[in-house]
C-alpha positions as CSV (number, residue, x, y, z in Angstrom):
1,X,25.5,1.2,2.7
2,X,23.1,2.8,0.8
3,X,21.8,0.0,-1.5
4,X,21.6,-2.0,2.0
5,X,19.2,0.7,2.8
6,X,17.3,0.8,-0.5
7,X,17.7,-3.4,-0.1
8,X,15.6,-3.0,3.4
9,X,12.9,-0.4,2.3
10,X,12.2,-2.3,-0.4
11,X,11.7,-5.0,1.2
12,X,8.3,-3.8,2.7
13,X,6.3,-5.1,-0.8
14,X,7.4,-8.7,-0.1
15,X,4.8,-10.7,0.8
16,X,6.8,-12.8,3.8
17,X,5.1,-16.2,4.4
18,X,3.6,-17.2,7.1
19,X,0.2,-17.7,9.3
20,X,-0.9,-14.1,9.7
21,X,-4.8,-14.2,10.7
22,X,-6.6,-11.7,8.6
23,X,-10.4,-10.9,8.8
24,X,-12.8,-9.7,5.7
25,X,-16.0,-8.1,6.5
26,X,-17.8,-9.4,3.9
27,X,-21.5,-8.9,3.4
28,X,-23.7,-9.5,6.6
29,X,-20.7,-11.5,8.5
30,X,-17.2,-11.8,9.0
31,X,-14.7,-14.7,7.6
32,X,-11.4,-15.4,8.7
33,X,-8.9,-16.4,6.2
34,X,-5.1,-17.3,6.4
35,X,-2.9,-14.7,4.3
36,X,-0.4,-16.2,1.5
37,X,2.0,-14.7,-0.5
38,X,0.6,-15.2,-3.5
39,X,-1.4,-11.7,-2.6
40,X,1.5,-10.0,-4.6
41,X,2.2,-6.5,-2.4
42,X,4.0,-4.9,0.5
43,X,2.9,-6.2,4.4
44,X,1.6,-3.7,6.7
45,X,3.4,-0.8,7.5
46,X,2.1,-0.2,11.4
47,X,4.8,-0.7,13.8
48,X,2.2,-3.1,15.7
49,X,4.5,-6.0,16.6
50,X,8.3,-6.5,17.8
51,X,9.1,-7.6,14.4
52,X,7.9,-3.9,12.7
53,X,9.7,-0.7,13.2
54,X,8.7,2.4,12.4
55,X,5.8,1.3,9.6
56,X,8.7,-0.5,7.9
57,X,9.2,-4.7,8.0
58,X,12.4,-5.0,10.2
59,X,14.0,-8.2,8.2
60,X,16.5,-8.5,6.2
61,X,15.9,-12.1,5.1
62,X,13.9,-10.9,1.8
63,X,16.2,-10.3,-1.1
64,X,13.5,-9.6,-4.1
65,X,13.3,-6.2,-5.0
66,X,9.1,-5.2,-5.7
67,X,9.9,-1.6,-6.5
68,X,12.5,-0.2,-9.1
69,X,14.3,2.3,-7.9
70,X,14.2,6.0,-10.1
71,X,14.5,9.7,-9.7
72,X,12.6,12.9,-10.4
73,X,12.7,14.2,-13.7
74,X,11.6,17.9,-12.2
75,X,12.9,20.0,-9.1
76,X,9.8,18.6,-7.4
77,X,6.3,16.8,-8.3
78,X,3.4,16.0,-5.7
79,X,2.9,12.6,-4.7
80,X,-0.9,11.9,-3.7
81,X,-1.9,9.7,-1.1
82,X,-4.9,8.1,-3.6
83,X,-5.7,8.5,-6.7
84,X,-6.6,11.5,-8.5
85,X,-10.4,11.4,-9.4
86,X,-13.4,13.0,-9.4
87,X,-14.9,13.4,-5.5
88,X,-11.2,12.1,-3.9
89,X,-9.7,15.1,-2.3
90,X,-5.8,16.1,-3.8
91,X,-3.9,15.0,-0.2
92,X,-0.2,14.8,-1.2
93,X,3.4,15.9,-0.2
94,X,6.0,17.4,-2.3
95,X,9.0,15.4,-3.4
96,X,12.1,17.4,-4.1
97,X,14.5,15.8,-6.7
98,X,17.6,16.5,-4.6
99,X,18.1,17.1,-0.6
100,X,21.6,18.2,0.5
101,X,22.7,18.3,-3.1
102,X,21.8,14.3,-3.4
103,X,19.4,12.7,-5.3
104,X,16.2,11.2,-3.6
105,X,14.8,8.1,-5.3
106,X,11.3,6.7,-5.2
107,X,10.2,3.0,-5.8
108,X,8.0,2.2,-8.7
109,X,5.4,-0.6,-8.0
110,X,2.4,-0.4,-10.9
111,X,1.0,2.2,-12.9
112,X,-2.4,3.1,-13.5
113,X,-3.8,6.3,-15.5
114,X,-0.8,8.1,-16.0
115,X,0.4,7.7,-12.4
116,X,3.1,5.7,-11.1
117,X,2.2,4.2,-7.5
118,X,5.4,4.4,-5.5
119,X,7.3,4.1,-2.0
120,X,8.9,7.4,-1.3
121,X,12.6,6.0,0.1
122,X,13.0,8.6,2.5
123,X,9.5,8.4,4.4
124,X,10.2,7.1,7.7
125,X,6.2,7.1,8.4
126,X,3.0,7.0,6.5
127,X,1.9,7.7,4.3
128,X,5.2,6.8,2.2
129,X,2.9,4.9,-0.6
130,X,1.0,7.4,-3.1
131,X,0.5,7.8,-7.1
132,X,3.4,11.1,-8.9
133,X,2.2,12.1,-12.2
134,X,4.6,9.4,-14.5
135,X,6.1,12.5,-16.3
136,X,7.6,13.5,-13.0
137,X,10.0,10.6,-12.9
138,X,13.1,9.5,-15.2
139,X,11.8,6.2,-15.6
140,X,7.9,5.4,-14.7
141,X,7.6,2.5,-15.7
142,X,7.0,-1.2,-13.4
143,X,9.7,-4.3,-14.8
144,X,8.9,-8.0,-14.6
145,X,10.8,-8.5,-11.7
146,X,10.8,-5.8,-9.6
147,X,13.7,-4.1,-10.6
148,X,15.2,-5.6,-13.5
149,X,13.2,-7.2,-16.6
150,X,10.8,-6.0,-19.4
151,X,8.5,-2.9,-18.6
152,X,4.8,-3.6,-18.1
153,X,2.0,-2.4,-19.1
154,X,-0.7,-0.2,-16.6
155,X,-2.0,-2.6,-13.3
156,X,0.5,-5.1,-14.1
157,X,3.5,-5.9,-11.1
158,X,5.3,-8.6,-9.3
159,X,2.8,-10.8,-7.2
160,X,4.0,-12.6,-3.7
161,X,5.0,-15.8,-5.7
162,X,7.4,-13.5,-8.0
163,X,4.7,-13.7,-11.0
164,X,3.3,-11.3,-12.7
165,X,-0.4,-10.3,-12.5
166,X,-2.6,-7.8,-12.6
167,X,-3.4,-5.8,-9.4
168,X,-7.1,-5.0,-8.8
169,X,-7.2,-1.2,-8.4
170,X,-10.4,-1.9,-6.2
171,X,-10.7,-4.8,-3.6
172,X,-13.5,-7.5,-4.3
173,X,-16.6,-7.4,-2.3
174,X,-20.1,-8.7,-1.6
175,X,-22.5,-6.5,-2.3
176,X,-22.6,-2.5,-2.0
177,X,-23.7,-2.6,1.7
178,X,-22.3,0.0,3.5
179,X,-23.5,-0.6,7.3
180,X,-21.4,0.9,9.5
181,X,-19.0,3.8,10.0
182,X,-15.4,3.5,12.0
183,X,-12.9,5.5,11.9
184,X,-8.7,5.2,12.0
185,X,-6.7,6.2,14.9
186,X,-3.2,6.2,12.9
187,X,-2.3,6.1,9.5
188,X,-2.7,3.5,7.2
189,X,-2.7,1.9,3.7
190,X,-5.9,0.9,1.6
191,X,-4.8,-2.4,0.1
192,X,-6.2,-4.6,-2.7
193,X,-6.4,-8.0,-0.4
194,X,-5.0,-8.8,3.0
195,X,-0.7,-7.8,2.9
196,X,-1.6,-7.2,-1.0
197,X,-1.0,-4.4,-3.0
198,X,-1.7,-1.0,-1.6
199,X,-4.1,1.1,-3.6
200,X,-4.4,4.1,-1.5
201,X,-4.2,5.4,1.9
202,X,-6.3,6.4,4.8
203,X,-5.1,8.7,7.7
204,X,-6.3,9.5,11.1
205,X,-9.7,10.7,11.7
206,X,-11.3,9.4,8.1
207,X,-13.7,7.3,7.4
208,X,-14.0,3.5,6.7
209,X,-17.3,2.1,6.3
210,X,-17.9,-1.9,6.8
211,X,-20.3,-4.3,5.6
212,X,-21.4,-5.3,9.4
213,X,-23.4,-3.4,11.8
214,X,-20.4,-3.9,14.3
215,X,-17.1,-4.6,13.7
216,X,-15.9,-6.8,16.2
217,X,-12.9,-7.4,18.1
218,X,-10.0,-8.3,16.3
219,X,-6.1,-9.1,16.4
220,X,-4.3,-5.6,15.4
221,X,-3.2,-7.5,12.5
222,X,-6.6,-9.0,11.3
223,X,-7.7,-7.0,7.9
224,X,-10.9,-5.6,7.6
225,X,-12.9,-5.4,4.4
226,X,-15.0,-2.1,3.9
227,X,-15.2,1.2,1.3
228,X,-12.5,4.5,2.1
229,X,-14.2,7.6,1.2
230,X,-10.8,9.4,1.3
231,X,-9.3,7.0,-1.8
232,X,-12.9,6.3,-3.4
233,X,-12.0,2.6,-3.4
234,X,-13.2,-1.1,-1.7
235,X,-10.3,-1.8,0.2
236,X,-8.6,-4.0,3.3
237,X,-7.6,-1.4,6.2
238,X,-5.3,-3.0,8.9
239,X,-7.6,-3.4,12.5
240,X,-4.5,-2.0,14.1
241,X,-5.5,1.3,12.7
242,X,-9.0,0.6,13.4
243,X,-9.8,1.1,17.0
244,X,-13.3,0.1,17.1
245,X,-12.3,-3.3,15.3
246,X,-10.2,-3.9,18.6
């Protein structure tokens, strides 16, 4: 039962094929592209559709593990919702290494600077992706597939086609050009490319600033290109937590 469950939460970073519409603000206009699993990352976790409960993919078709599975090598340790650095502010919740006398476990997905970016198990809602200091964890380290295999190195993990590659820590863009402001109505991640990796997270209220003057109307799962102030990254933001992209 409880490898069924770890089975199912893990299976939010597969990349599920299929014909997904998914919109980047680029520079001065707007381009639809199709998503693919090659992206390499977890889908999104808003509960938008029939097929999403909770923030978590309700399937059990995929059977590739993205995370591997570990424990906390202290009582407790901080998991941050972005990044440490300079200008980010330290958002994060405390992960206890046991609750009712049993172990809690954490997913490993890449790491990068010391961190380990992880899925907290027992999170039913976001933010359950965020960065614990490596030395929190018995083993910190990302395997070439998922959860078996050799370790790799920092920004290395399991890509939608079950390759290796290197995540971008900081989604491509056009330009600098910050035009507009929105802001998100519910939680959501910061992700490398549309359904790609997640690189941070965004919560109600913050800021997301786009490349357009407006951004449009938009399916809930169209993907919108723009900078996160809260994570200090170029990132894809779901339009489902985006009301103004609606």
């Amino acid at each position: 039962m409880r490898s069924s469950l770890a089975a199912l939460r893990a299976s939010r970073g597969v990349c599920l094929g299929g014909g997904l519409a998914v919109l980047a603000v680029l520079g001065g206009g707007a381009t639809v592209m199709a998503a693919t699993a090659g992206g390499g990352a977890p889908p999104a976790t808003a509960a938008q559709t029939a097929s999403q409960v909770s923030g978590r993919t309700a399937t059990t078709t995929a059977r590739t593990h993205y995370t591997h599975s570990t424990t906390l090598a202290k009582a407790d340790c901080r998991i941050y919702l972005n990044h440490p650095k300079r200008g980010v502010a330290p958002r994060h919740w405390t992960k206890h290494r046991t609750v009712a006398g049993k172990r809690t476990h954490l997913g490993v997905r890449y790491t990068y600077k010391g961190y380990a970016m992880v899925l907290d198990y027992a999170k039913k809602k976001d933010p359950s992706w965020g960065f614990i200091a490596r030395g929190c964890l018995t083993d910190s380290y990302a395997y070439s597939n998922g959860d078996r295999g050799a370790r790799l190195g920092d920004r290395r993990a399991i890509g939608g086609n079950g390759q290796v590659k290197t995540v971008p820590i900081s989604a491509a863009h056009r330009g600098k050009t910050q035009r507009a402001l929105v802001r998100l109505g519910s939680n959501g991640t910061v992700r490398s490319a549309p359904r790609s990796f997640v690189i941070g997270n965004a919560v109600r209220g913050d800021a997301f600033r786009i490349t357009t003057t407006h951004c449009g109307r938009h399916s809930s799962a169209a993907w919108i290109l723009g900078y996160a102030p809260a994570s200090g990254r170029w990132g894809y933001i779901q339009a489902a937590h985006l009301p103004a992209c609606r």
